[in-house]
C-alpha positions in Angstrom: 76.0 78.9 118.6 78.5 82.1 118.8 77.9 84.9 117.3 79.5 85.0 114.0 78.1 81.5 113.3 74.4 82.6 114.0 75.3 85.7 111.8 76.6 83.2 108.6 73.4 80.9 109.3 71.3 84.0 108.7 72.8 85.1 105.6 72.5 81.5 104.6 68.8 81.7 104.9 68.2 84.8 103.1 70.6 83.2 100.1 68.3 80.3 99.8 64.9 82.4 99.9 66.7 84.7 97.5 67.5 81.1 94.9 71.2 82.0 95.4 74.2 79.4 96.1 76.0 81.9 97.3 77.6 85.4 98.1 80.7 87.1 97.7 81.0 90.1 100.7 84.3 92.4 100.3 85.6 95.1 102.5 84.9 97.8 100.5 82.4 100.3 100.0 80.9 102.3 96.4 84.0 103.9 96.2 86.3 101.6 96.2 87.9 103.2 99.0 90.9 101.4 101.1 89.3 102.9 104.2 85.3 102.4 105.0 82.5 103.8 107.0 81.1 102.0 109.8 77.9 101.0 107.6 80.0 99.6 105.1 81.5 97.2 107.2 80.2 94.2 106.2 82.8 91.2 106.5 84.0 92.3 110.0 80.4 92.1 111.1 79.8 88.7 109.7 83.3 87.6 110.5 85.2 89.4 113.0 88.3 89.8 110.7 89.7 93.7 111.3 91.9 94.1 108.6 91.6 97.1 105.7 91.7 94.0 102.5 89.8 91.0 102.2 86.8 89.0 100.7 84.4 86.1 101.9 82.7 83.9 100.0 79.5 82.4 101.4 78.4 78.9 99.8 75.7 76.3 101.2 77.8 74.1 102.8 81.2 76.4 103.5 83.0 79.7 103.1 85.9 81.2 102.9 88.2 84.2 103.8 90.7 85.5 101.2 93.8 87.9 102.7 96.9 88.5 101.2 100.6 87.9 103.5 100.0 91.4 105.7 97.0 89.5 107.2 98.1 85.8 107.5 98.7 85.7 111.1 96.0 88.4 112.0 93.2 86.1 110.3 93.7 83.2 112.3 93.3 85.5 115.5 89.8 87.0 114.8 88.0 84.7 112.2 87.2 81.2 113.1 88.7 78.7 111.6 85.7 76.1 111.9 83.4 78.5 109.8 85.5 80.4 107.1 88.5 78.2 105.7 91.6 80.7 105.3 92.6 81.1 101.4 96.0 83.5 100.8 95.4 85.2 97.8 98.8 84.4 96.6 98.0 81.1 96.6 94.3 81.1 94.8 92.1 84.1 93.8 88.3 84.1 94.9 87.7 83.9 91.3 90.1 80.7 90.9 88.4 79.4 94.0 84.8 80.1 93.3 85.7 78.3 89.9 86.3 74.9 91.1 83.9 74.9 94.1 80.9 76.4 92.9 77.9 73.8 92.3 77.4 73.2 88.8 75.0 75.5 87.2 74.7 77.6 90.3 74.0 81.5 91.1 76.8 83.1 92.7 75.4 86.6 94.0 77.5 89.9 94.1 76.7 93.7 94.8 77.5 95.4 91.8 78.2 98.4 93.8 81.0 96.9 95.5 83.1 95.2 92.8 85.0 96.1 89.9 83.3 95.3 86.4 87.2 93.7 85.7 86.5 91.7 89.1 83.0 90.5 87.5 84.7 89.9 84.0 86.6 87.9 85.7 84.8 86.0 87.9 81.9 85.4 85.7 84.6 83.7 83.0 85.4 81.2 86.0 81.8 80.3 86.8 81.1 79.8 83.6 83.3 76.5 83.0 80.8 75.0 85.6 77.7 76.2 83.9 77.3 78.5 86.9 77.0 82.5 87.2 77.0 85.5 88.9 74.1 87.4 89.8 73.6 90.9 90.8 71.5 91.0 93.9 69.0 94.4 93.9 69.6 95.3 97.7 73.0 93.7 99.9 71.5 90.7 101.6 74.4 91.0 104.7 72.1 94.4 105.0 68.9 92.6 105.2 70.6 90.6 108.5 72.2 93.2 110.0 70.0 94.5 112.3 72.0 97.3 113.8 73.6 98.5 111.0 75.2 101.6 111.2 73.1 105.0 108.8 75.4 106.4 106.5 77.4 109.3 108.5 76.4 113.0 108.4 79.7 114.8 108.7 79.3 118.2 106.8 81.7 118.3 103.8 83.8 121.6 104.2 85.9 123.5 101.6 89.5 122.7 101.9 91.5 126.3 101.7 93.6 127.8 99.4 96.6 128.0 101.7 96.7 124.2 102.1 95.3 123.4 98.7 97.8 125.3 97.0 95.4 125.5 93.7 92.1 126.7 93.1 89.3 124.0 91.8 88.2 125.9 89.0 92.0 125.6 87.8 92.4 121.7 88.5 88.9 121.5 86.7 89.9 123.5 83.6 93.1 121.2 83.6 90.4 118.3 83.7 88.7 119.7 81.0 91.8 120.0 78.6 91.9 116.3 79.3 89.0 115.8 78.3 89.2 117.6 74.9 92.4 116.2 74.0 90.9 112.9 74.3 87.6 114.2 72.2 85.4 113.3 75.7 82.6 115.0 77.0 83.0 113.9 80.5 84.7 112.3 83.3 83.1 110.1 86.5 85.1 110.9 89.3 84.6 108.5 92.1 87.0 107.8 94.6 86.6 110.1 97.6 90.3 111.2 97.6 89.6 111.9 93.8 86.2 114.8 94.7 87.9 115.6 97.8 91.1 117.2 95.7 89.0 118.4 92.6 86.8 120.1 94.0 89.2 121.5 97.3 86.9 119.9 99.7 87.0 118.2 103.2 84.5 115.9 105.4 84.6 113.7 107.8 82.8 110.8 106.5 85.3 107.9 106.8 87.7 107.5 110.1 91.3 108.3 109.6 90.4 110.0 105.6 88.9 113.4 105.9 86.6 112.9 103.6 83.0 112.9 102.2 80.8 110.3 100.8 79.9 112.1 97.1 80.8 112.0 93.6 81.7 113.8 90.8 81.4 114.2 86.9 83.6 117.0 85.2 82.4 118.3 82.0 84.6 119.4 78.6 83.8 123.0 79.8 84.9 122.6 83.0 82.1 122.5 84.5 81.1 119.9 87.2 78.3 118.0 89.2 78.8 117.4 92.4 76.7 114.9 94.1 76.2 114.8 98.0 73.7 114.4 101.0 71.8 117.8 101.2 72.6 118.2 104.7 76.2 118.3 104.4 76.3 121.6 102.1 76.2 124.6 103.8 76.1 128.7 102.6 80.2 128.3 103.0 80.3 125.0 100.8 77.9 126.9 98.2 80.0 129.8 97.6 83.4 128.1 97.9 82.0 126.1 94.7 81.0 128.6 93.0 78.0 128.8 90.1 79.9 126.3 87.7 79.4 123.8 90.3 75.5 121.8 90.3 74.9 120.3 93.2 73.0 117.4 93.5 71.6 114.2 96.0 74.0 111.6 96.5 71.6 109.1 96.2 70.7 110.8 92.7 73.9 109.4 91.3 72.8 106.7 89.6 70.1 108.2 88.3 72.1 111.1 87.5 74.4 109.2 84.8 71.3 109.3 82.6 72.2 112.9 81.6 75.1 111.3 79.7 73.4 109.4 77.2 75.2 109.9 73.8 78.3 111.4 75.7 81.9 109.7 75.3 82.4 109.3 79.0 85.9 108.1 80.9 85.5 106.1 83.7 88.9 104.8 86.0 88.0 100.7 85.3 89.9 100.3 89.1 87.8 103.1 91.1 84.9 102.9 89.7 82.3 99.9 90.6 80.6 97.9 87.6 77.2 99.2 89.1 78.5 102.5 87.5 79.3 100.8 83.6 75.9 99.3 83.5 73.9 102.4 84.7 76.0 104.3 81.5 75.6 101.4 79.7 71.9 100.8 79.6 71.8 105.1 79.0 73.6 104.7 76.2 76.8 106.4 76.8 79.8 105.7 74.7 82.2 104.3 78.4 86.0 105.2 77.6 88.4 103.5 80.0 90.5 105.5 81.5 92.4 106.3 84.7 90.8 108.8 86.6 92.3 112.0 85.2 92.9 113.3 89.1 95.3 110.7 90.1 98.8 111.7 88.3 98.1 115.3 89.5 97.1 114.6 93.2 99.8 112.3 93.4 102.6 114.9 92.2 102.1 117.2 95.2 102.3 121.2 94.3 104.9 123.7 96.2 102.4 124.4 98.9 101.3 121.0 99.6 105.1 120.1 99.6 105.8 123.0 102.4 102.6 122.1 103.7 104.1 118.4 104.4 107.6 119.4 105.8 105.8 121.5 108.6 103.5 119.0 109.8 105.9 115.7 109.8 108.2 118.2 111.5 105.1 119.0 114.6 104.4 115.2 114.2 107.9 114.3 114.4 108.7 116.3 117.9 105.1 114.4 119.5 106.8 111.2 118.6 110.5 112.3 120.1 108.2 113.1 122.9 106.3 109.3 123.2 109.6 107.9 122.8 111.3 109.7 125.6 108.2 108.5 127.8 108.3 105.2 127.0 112.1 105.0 127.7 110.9 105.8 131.5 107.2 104.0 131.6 108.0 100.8 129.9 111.4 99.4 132.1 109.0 100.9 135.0 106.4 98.3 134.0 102.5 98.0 133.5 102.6 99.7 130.4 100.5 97.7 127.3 99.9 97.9 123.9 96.6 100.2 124.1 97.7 102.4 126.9 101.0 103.2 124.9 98.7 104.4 122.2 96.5 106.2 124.0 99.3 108.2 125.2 101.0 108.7 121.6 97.9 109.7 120.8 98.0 112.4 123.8 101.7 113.8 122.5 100.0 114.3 119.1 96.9 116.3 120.3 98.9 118.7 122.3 100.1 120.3 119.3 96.8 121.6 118.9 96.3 121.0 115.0 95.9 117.3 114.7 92.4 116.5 112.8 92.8 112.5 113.0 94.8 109.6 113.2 95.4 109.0 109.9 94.9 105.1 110.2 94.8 103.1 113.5 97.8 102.9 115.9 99.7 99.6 115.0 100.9 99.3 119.0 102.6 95.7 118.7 104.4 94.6 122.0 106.4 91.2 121.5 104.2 88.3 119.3 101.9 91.2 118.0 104.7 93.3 116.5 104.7 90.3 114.2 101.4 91.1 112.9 101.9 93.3 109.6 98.6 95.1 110.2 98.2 94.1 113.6 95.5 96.6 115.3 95.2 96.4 119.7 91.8 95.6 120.9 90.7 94.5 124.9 91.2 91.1 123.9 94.6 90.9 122.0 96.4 93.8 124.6 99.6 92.9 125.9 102.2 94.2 128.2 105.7 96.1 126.9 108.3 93.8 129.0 111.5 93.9 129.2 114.0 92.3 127.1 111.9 92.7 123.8 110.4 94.8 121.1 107.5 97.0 120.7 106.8 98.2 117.7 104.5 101.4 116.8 103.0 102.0 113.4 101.1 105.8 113.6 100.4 108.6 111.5 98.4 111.9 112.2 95.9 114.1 109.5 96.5 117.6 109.4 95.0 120.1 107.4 98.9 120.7 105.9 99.4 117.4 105.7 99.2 113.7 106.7 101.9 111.8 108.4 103.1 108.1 108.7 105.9 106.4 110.8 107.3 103.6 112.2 109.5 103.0 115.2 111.0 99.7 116.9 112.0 100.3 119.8 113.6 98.0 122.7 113.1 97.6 125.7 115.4 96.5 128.3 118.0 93.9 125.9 117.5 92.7 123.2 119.1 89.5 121.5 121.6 89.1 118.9 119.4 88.2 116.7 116.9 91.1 117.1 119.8 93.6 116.9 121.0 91.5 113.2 117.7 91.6 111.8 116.9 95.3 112.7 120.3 96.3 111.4 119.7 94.4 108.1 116.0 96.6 107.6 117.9 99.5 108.4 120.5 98.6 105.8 118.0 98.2 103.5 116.1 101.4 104.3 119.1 103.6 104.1 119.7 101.7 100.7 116.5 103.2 99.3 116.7 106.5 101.0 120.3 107.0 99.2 119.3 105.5 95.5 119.5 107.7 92.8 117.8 106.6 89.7 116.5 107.7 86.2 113.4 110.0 85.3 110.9 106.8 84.2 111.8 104.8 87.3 109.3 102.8 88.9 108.8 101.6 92.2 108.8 98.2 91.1 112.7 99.0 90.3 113.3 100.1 93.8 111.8 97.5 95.5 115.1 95.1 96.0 117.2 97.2 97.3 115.6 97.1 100.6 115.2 93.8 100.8 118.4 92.7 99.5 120.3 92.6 103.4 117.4 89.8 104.5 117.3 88.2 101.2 120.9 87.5 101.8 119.9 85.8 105.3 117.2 84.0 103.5 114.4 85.7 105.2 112.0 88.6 103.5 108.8 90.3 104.8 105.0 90.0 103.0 104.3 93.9 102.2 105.4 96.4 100.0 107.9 99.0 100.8 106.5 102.1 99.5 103.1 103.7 99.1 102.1 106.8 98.8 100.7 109.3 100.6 97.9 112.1 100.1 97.9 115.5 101.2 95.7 116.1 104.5 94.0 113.0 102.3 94.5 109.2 102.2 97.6 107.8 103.9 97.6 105.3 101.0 97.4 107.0 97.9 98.4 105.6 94.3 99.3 105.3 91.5 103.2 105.2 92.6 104.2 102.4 94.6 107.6 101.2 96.3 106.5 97.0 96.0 107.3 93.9 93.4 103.3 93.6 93.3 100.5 96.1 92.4 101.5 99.6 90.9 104.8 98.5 90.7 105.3 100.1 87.5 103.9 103.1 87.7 107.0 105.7 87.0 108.4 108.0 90.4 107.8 112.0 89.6 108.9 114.7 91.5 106.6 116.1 93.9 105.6 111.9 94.8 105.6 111.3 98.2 106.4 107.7 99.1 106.6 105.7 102.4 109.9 103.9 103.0 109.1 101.1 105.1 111.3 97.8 104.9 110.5 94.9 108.2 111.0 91.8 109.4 108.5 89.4 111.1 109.0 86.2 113.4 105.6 85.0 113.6 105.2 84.5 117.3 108.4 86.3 118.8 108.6 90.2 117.8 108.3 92.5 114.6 110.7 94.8 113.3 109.5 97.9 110.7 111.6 100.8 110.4 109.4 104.0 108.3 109.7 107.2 107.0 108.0 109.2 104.4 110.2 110.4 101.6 109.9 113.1 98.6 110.6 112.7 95.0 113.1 115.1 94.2 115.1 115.8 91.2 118.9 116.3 91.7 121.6 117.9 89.5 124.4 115.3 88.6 127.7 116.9 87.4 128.0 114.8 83.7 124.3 113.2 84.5 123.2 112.0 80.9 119.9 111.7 81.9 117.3 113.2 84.2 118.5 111.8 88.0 116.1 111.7 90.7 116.3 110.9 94.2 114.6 110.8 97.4 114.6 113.7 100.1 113.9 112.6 103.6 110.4 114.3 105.0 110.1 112.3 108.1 112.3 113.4 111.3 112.5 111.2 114.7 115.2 109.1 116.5 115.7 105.6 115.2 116.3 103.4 118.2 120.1 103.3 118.6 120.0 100.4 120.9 118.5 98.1 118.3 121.4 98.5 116.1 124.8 96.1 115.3 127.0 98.8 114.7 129.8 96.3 113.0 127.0 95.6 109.9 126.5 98.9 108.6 129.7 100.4 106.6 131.4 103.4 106.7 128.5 105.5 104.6 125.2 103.8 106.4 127.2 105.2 109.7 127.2 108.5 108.4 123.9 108.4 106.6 122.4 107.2 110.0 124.7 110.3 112.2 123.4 113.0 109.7 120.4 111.8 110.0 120.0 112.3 113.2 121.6 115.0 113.4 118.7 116.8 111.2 116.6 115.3 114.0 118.1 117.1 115.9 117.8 120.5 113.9 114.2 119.8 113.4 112.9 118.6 116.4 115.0 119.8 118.9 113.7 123.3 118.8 110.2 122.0 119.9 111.5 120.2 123.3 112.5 121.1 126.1 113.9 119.7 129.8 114.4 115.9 130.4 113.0 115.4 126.9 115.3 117.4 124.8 118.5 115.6 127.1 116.7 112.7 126.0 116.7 113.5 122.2 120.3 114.3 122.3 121.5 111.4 123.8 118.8 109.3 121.5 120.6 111.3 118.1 124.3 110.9 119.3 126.6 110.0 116.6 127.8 106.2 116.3 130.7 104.6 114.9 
C-alpha cells in the first residue's frame, strides 16, 4: 500500500466512526489565503498534489481532485490516478459533483473554518436534491491522521515602517472608520492576512513567500481596533508601534472574541471571511452586513511611496536577473545544468543584493516538457536538464521590504524551431499589445484580457491562465480585486496606483512552455482632445527579453520599436548595476532589432 493510499484509508476510517459519508479537504487555511502554512497543508499531505488551488473530496467508495487548466498537466504528475479521479473545475464544480454522487440522504462533512458560507450555500443546495447534507465537523479529521503535523509557526509579527508604508495605521484606520459611519456600521472583521498586515503597518513571517502573520482584526466606528495574535509574537517594539487605540488580544480568542459584537451592525468580506466566522456572529446576535473588506480598494491603489518603493526594488531585482541570464547563456550550452540548480543560482543573484526578504512564491524553473506546466514547481523527482536546442522557462519573484517582484523569462538555448520562435513572437505580440492599450477611467481587466491573446487566437491556440493579477506591496504576489483575465475579478475597474502582472504564454503539453511577464503600473495619461479620463500602463519591470526567441518579420514597425525602447530602458536601469563580461553581455542582449 503506498503512502498516499494508506493516508486516504485512514481518513476513511475516522469518517465512518465519525457517521460521515464523506469529506471535502481544500487548500486553504482560516484566512482564506492563496498562500498556506505548513500546518495548513492538508491535501498535499493526503494527496501529493503541489499546487496553490484545489479541493478533494473523500467518499466511501472514491474521491476526487478538483483543479482548474493551470494545474491539468501538474495533477496527473503528483496525484494518483487510481485513488483520486481528476475533475477540471471548468468542466464540473465539487458542488455539481458532490450533487450527483453523493449517497442518498448522506452527511457530507466540511470545516467551517476553511470554506466560504457562499461555498456552503452552495453546496448544501446541491446535496439537498438527494436528501443528503453537509455537516460541520467540530475538530479537521485530516488532523486527527496526521501524525506529524506541522504546530502553527512562531514568527514574531514586526511593524512595517513608515518609509515603506508610506501612511500611518491610525490614518488608514480613521479612513476605515469613515467607512464605517457612512454605512451606519459599528464595525468591520478584517481577515485576510494581507488585509491586518496593511491596516495595521505590520509584518511577519508566518506563511513562506507572504511576509505575514497569522491574526486578525476588527476596526471599530471610532477607529479603534482589536488585534488578535499569538502572545509570543508581540514584542515592546510591536506594542508601541500600535499604539493605545490598539487592544491586543489571543489569536485563538477570536472566535470567542466576536461575542463582543452582539447587537453591532458588523461588515464581513463574504469571499475572505470563512462561514465559521458568520455563524460565530450569528449565534451572538450581530446584525452581519456583507461587504467587501473595506482594505482592499485602498491596498490595491498603491500610495506615492509604495509606488517609488516598487520602481527601486524591480530595478535591484531586475539587474540579479540580467545577471542569471548572462550565466546561463555560458552554463547551460556548457551542459549539466538542471531545473533546480538553475534556481538555486537565481536565487544566489538575488541574495547578493543584500535586501531580499523572500522569494515571493516558488521558482517556476521549467526546462523543456516542464515549461509546459502552468504552475509547474522542481522537486528531486521531476528535475531535468537545460539541453540544447530548447526552452527553459523561469517564473520568479523576490519580497522586499520596498516592494515585491514578479517575472518571467523564456529563454533558448542552443536553436530553437520555427515553431518555438512563431509562438514566442505571437505572446510577445500580445504582451506589447497590452502594455501599449490606452483605455477609459472604469476599464476593467476583463476588457483587457483579448488583446493578448488575440495573435494565438488567430493560430487557433490560447493558454489556461489569466493575464494579469495584481500585486501587493512587500505583501502578496497575488493581490485583488483588479485582475487582467476573462474569469474571476474580471470586472473589477483598473485605478491608478494598480499594479498588474502582464503575463500572456503558450503551452505544448509535453514539448516546452513559453510565458513572457512583466509587472505594469496603472497610470493616468493626458490625451490632447481626450473626452474622457485615459489611462494606461507604465512599465515597472526591467530585464532583457530573449532576442533569440524572436521572428523578427511578425512584429510590425511599432512592436520593433516598442521592443528597442524597451530595451533600451534596460539598459538605463540595469546597466548601471553591472559590470565586466555581464554588462557586454547586457548590451549585446538589449541591441536594437529591425
Amino acid at each position: 500500500m503506498s503512502t498516499h493510499e494508506a493516508r486516504l484509508a485512514a481518513l476513511r476510517e475516522v469518517l465512518k466512526r465519525q457517521g460521515l459519508d464523506g469529506f471535502v479537504v481544500p487548500i486553504c487555511d482560516e484566512h482564506m489565503s492563496e498562500y498556506i502554512g505548513d500546518y495548513a497543508q492538508r491535501l498535499e499531505w493526503l494527496t501529493g498534489f503541489g499546487g496553490s488551488a484545489g479541493s478533494v473530496v473523500v467518499l466511501a467508495d472514491r474521491a476526487a481532485i478538483f483543479v482548474d487548466g493551470r494545474y491539468t498537466i501538474q495533477v496527473r504528475d503528483q496525484v494518483d490516478g487510481r485513488l483520486f479521479e481528476y475533475v477540471g473545475t471548468a468542466q464540473q464544480s465539487l458542488a455539481d459533483w458532490l450533487g450527483e454522487n453523493v449517497p442518498e440522504g448522506g452527511a457530507i462533512g466540511y470545516d467551517a473554518w476553511l470554506h466560504t458560507r457562499d461555498w456552503v450555500k452552495q453546496a448544501s443546495a446541491k446535496l439537498a436534491r438527494r436528501g443528503a447534507k453537509l455537516q460541520p465537523v467540530e475538530s479537521n479529521p485530516v488532523d486527527a491522521v496526521w501524525h506529524d503535523q506541522p504546530a502553527r509557526p512562531d514568527a514574531v509579527m514586526n511593524p512595517h515602517p513608515i518609509a515603506y508604508a508610506g501612511r500611518e495605521s491610525a490614518e488608514k484606520r480613521a479612513d476605515i472608520a469613515q467607512w464605517l459611519n457612512e454605512q451606519g456600521l459599528d464595525a468591520a472583521v478584517i481577515t485576510a492576512l494581507d488585509s491586518v498586515a496593511w491596516v495595521f503597518n505590520v509584518r511577519g513571517g508566518d506563511v513562506t513567500h507572504t511576509p505575514v502573520t497569522l491574526s486578525y482584526g476588527v476596526v471599530h466606528k471610532d477607529g479603534s481596533a482589536d488585534l488578535y495574535v499569538a502572545p509570543e509574537k508581540v514584542n515592546d517594539d510591536l506594542r508601541q508601534h500600535l499604539g493605545n487605540q490598539v487592544a491586543l488580544h489571543s489569536y485563538d480568542g477570536f472566535s470567542k472574541g466576536l461575542d463582543a459584537l452582539t447587537g453591532k451592525a458588523v461588515a464581513v468580506d463574504p469571499e475572505r471571511a470563512v462561514a465559521a466566522i458568520f455563524s460565530r456572529l450569528e449565534a451572538a446576535g450581530a446584525k452581519i452586513v456583507a461587504r467587501r473588506d473595506p482594505s482592499v480598494l485602498p491596498r490595491a491603489t498603491k500610495n506615492s511611496t509604495e509606488i517609488d518603493g516598487h520602481r527601486a526594488a524591480q530595478a535591484r531585482d531586475g539587474a540579479a536577473v540580467s545577471r542569471f541570464l548572462h550565466w546561463l547563456s555560458i552554463a547551460a550550452p556548457q551542459g549539466g545544468e538542471t531545473e533546480l540548480s538553475a534556481a538555486a543560482k537565481l536565487l544566489e543573484f538575488r541574495e547578493a543584493t543584500g535586501k531580499l526578504i523572500d522569494t515571493s512564491f516558488d521558482t517556476i524553473s521549467g526546462a523543456s516538457s516542464n515549461g509546459a506546466i502552468c504552475h509547474y514547481r522542481v522537486s528531486e523527482e521531476t528535475n531535468l536538464p537545460i539541453v540544447m536546442d530548447s526552452l527553459y522557462l523561469v517564473d520568479s519573484g523576490g519580497q522586499y521590504l520596498d516592494g515585491t517582484t514578479d517575472i518571467t523569462r523564456t529563454i533558448a538555448i542552443g536553436t530553437p524551431t520555427q515553431e518555438m520562435k512563431r509562438r514566442f513572437t505571437q505572446v510577445l505580440k500580445g504582451h506589447i499589445a497590452l502594455a501599449t492599450i490606452r483605455f477609459p477611467h472604469g476599464t476593467s481587466g476583463g476588457q483587457l484580457d483579448a488583446l493578448a491573446r488575440q495573435y494565438l487566437w488567430a493560430d487557433g491556440v490560447d493558454y489556461a491562465h489569466g493575464t494579469g493579477h495584481g500585486v501587493g506591496s512587500f505583501l502578496a504576489v497575488h493581490e485583488g480585486p483588479q485582475r487582467i483575465a476573462a474569469f474571476g475579478g474580471q470586472g473589477e475597474p483598473l485605478r491608478p496606483g494598480m499594479i498588474c502582472s502582464n503575463e500572456p504564454g503558450y503551452y505544448k503539453a509535453g514539448e516546452f512552455g513559453i510565458r513572457i511577464e512583466n509587472l505594469v503600473l496603472v497610470t493616468p495619461l493626458e490625451i490632447a482632445g481626450a473626452e474622457h479620463d485615459v489611462l494606461g500602463f507604465e512599465t515597472l519591470t526591467f530585464a532583457p527579453i530573449d532576442r533569440n526567441c524572436i521572428d523578427p518579420a511578425l512584429l510590425s514597425p511599432a512592436e520593433t520599436d516598442w521592443l528597442n525602447a524597451y530595451h533600451a530602458r534596460v539598459m538605463q536601469v540595469v546597466a548601471p548595476q553591472l559590470d565586466g563580461d555581464a554588462l557586454v553581455w547586457l548590451e549585446q542582449a538589449c541591441a536594437p532589432i529591425g
